[in-house]
N, C-alpha and C positions, 0 to 999 in steps of 0.2 A: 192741265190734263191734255195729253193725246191727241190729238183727230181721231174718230171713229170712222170706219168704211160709210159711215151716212153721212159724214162731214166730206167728205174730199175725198180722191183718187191716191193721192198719196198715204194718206190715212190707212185705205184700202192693203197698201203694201204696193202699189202700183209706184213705176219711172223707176229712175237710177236713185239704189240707196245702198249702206252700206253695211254689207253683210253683217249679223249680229255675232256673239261671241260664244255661240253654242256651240259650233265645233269644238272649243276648246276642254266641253265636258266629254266627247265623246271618246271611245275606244280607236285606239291609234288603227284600226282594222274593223272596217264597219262589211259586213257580208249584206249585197244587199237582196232585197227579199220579192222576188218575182212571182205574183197574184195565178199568175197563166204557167208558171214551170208546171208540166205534167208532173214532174215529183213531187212539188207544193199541192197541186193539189188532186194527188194520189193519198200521200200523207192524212192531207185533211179529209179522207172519205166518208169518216163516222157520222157525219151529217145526214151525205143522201142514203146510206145503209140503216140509219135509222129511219127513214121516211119510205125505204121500199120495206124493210123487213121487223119493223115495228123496234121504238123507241124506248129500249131498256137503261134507260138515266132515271126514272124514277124509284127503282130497284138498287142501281148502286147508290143514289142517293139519301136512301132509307139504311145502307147499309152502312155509309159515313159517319151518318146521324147518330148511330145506334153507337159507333165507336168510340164516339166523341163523349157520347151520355154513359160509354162503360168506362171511358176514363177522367169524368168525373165534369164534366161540362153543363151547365143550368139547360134542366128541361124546358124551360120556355125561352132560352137560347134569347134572353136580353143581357143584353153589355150594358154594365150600370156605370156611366164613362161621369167621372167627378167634374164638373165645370160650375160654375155661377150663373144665376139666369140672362144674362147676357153673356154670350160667346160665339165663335165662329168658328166655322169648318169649308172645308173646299171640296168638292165635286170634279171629275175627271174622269173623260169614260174612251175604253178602247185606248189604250197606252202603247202597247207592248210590239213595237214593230222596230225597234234598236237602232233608227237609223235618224236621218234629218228631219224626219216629219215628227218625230217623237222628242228628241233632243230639242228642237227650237223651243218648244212650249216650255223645256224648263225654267229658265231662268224669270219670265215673266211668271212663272206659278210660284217660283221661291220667294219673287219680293212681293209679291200680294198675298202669299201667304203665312210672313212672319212669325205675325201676332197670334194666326188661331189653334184652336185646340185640337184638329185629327185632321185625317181626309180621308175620302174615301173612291176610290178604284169603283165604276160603275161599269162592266162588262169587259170581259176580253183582257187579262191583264199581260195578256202573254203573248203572241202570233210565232207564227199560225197552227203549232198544233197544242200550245199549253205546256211544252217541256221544261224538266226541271233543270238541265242544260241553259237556257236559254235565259233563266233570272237574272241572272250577275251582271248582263249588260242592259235587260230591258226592265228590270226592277230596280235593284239593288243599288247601281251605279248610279242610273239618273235622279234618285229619290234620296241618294245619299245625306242629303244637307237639307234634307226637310225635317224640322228636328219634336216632330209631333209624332203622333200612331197612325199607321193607314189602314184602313181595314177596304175589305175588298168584297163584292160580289161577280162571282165566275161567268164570264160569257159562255155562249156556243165554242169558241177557240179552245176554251179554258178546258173543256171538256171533250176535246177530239184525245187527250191520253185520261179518259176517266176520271180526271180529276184530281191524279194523284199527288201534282206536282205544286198543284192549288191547297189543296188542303196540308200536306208540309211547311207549306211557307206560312200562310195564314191561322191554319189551326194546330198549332202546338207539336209538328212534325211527327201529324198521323201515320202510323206503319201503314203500308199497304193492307188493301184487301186478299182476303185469302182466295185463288179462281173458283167461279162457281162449274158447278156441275157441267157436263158434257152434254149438251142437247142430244135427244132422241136427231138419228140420221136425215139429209133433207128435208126436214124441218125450215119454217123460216129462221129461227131460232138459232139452227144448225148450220144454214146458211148466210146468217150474219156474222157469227162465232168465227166462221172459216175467211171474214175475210176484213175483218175486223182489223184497226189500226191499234196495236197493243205499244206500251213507253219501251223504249229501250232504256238498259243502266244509267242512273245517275253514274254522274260522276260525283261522287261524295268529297271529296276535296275541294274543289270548285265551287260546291254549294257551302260549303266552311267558310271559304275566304268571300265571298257574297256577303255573307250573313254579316261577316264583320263589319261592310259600310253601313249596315246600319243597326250598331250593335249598343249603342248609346240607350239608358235606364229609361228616357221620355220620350223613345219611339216605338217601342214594345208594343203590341196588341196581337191580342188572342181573340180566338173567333170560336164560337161553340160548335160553330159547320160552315155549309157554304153557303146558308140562310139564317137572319140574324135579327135583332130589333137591338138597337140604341137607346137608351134614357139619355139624356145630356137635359138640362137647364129645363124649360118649359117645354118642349118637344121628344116625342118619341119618332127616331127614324126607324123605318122597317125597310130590309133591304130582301130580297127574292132571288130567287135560282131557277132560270127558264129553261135551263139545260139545252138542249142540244137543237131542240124546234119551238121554241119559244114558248112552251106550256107549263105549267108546272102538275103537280101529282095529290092524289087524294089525301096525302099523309100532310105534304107542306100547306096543300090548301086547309085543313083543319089548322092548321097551326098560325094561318093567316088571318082565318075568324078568330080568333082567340086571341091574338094578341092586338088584334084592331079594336078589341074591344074597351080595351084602358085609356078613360076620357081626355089622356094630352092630345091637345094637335100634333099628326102624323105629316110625315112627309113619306114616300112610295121611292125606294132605290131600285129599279126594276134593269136587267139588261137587257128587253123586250119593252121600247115604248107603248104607249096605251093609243097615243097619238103621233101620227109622221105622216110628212110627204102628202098631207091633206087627204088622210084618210082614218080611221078609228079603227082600232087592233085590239081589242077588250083584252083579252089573253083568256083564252080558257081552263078551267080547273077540272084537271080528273074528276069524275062523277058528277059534276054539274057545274051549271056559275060560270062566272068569270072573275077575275080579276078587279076590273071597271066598277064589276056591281059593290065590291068592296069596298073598293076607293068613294064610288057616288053616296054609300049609305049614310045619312048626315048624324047618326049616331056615334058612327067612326071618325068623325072630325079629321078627314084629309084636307089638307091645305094643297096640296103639289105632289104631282107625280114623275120623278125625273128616269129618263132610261137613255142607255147605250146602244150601243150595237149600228147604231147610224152615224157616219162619221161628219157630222156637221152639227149645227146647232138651231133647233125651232123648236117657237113656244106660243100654246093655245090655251086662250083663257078663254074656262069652258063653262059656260054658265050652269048649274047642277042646283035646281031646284031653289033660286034665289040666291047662294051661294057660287062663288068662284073658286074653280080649282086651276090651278099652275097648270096645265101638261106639256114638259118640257122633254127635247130630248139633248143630250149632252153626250156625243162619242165623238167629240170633235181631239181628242187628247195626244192623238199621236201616228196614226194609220196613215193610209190611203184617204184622199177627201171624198166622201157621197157627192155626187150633182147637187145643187139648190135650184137649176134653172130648168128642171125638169118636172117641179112641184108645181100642178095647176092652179089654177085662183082658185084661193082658198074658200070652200065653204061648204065647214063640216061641226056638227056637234054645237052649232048657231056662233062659229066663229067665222069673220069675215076677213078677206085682206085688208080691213082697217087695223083688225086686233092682230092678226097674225104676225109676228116676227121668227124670220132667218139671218143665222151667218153660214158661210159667206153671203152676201145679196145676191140674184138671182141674175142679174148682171156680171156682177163679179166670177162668179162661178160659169156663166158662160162665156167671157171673155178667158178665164183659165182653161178651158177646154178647148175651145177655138187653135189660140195659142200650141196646146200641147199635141191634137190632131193635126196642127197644120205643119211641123214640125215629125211630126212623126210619118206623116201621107207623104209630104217632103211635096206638100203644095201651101205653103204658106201666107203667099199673098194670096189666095181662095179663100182659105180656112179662115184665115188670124183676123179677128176683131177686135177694136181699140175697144177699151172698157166702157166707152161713152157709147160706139155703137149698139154690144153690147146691151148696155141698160136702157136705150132708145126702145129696140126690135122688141126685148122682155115688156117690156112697156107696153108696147104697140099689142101685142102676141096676145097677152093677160087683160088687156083693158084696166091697167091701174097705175096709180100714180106711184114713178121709183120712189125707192129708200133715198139715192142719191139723185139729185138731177144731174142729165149727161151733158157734157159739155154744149157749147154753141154752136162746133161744128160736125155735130152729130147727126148723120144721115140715115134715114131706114130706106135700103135702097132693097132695089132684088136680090141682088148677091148676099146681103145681110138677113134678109128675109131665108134665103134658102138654106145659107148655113146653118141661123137657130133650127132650123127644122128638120136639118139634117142631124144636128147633134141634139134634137130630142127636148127641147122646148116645149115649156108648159103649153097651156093654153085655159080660153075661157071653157066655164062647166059647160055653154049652152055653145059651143063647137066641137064638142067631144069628137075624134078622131077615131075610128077602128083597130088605126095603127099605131095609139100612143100610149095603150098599155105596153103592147108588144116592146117598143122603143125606152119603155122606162124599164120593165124588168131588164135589158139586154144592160141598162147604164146599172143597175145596183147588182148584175150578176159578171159583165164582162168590162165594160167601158170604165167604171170607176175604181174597181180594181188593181186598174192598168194604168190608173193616175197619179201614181207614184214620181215627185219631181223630189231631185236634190239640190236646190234653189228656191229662195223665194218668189212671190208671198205665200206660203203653206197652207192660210187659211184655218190655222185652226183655234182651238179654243177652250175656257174651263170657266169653272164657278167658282165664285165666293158667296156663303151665304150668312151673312152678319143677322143672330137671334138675338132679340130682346121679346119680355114678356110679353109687348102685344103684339108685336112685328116681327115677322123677317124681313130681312132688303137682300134678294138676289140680284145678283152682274154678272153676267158673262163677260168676261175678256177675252180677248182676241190675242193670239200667239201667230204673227208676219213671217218671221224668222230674219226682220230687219232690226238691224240696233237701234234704230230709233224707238220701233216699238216694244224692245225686248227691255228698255229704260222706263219706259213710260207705259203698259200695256194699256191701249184703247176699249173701254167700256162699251162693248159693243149691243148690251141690252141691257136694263135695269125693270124691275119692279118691286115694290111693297106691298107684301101678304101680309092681312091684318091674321092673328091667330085671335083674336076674340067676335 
């Protein structure tokens, strides 16, 4: 087996190594895709036009619903997927960005994924605005040779073109919606309508030759909408649609008590974590509730709750009334990478930084940034920190013992002191800072965005999660974008979920 980033520096993807062999899957012509282009993100406006002029995705998403069940899709929108009580499926969240960060994760996901029976797409399958354009090289191509079903739940991304290019590929290539009504004049309504990010034409040809890579009898799957539940073996997966601000609606949340109610152990596919970044996000449900409260009720027999939309990977086991639930998050699959070294010491939901685990380590991820701002300031020796100093300073900062210990000649001096803290370094709960909320939103709204490198180590990562009747055993692996680990992918977290 590998090194994992907690074994060694090399492990990590760190020193001279040699390129892996993912370029060789991608399109001779890779466009690449810039966070901060004012047309990037003009394009993706639907977001904050939802959050100033009120969030109408629950409306078209009642109306997808409605299309699917007129043309002939199970009202209680469960996929009765045929496997044996021991089987396996893979997790991957946040794919769709068609470039190196996306491409290296392949070939480490195709050989850990031989044996199992589906996967499934946790948030965001598309960037950045969900067009139907844009499958052939960020679906289609890289998934080609995965020879299971992938079934998908829609990010925020997925939804800045309504959805429409989601629900063609996954649900049975639903015709569009018919427009609705014309709002009453200056209205918010009316002034959402007006400025609104609407698709432009497929191009239907293009999306033909797409379909054909993966056109094989035992990669087929159909989706009743863009919220779903799985039967497979001894577990039911429920997967959710957070749409555009992370909420879901009074129609999906009724549909969410109800199908929580069938006594398998569940697993939660959310593209809105419950838990991140050392903080608890219940998600809330039109007309009351939340989410959490669903997952916590031990009538519903949740084992694990995994979500996207955060491009890294952490996992909090959460103690819930004598019981343990998983809360994981997983959008580590192909993006931009989220910070990790910007997550304070952890302790939330009575999870401490004993239990806590992240990839990249909190080191790793700040020596990645060091590197990419010191090079970008074009003051390098300032900025650039060795991965050892790095994991020393995180150390020092958090008051905790690394993942990895840093080398011997690992220094926490001033100049390493100021840089973590200029690039937005955790810290303890009991030094809380004025200025380190400020400094974390500015890295998940501007700084990490901008983290787009075409070189390794990428940092990213996916699931496998091997069922039997009274177990799960999830792993994350680790996707470097070095060939040694692209051969070998590194086990970068493991646990066993008892399901009895």
């Amino acid at each position: 087996m590998s090194d994992s980033s907690r074994d060694t520096a090399q492990g990590a993807g760190w020193g001279s190594a040699e390129p892996g062999a993912y370029k060789q899957l991608m399109p001779d012509h890779v466009e690449k895709l810039s966070w901060l282009d004012p047309r990037t993100l003009w394009a993706a406006r639907n977001g904050v036009l939802a959050s100033w002029f009120g969030d109408p995705t629950g409306r078209t998403r009642s109306r997808w619903v409605a299309r699917r069940e007129a043309a002939g899709a199970p009202a209680d929108k469960v996929i009765r997927h045929a496997v044996p009580d021991t089987f396996s499926f893979m997790v991957i969240g946040d794919t769709g960005e068609g470039d190196d960060s996306q491409y290296a994760v392949v070939p480490g996901f195709l050989k850990e994924s031989q044996d199992t029976d589906f996967a499934v797409i946790a948030s965001d399958v598309i960037y950045p605005v969900g067009s139907t354009d844009d499958y052939h090289d960020k679906f289609f191509r890289p998934y080609r040779d995965y020879p299971a079903p992938i079934y998908a739940i829609p990010g925020n991304h997925d939804w800045y073109e309504d959805l429409g290019a989601f629900m063609r590929v996954f649900c049975a290539d639903t015709p569009p919606l018919a427009p609705e009504p014309r709002p009453r004049p200056l209205t918010r309504a009316w002034w959402r309508a007006l400025l609104w990010h609407r698709p432009a034409p497929a191009d239907e040809q293009q999306l033909a030759t797409a379909r054909e890579l993966r056109a094989a009898p035992g990669q087929q799957a159909e989706q009743p909408g863009p919220y779903w539940a799985i039967d497979a073996g001894p577990v039911r997966l429920v997967g959710i649609d957070t749409g555009l601000l992370g909420t879901i609606d009074a129609e999906q949340g009724a549909w969410l008590r109800t199908v929580s109610r069938d006594p398998k152990p569940k697993i939660l596919i959310t593209g809105s974590p419950l838990y991140v970044d050392g903080e608890h996000h219940p998600c809330p449900i039109e007309g009351g509730g939340t989410v959490d409260d669903i997952v916590r009720d031990p009538e519903h027999h949740y084992v694990a709750a995994i979500g996207g939309d955060i491009h890294n990977y952490q996992r909090y086991p959460v103690d819930v009334d004598g019981r343990t639930v998983q809360y994981v998050v997983s959008g580590g699959g192909g993006a931009f990478m989220h910070a990790t070294h910007t997550i304070p010491r952890v302790s939330v939901g009575g999870v401490t930084e004993r239990d806590f685990r992240c990839y990249p380590l909190r080191g790793d991820s700040l020596a990645f940034y060091s590197r990419l701002y010191g090079r970008r300031l074009r003051l390098p020796r300032f900025f650039t920190l060795t991965e050892s100093e790095a994991t020393a300073v995180v150390a020092e900062r958090l008051g905790i013992e690394p993942g990895r210990a840093p080398g011997p000649d690992a220094r926490v001096t001033r100049r390493t002191r100021l840089v973590a803290s200029l690039l937005g370094t955790g810290g303890r709960p009991d030094r809380t800072s004025r200025f380190r909320l400020p400094v974390r939103k500015m890295y998940a709204s501007l700084f990490s965005p901008s983290s787009v490198t075409y070189s390794p180590p990428f940092f990213k990562c996916f699931l496998r999660l091997d069922v039997a009747p009274e177990e799960i055993r999830l792993r994350c692996f680790a996707a470097t974008g070095n060939r040694a680990q692209e051969v070998e992918p590194p086990v970068e977290d493991e646990v066993v979920i008892p399901l009895k």
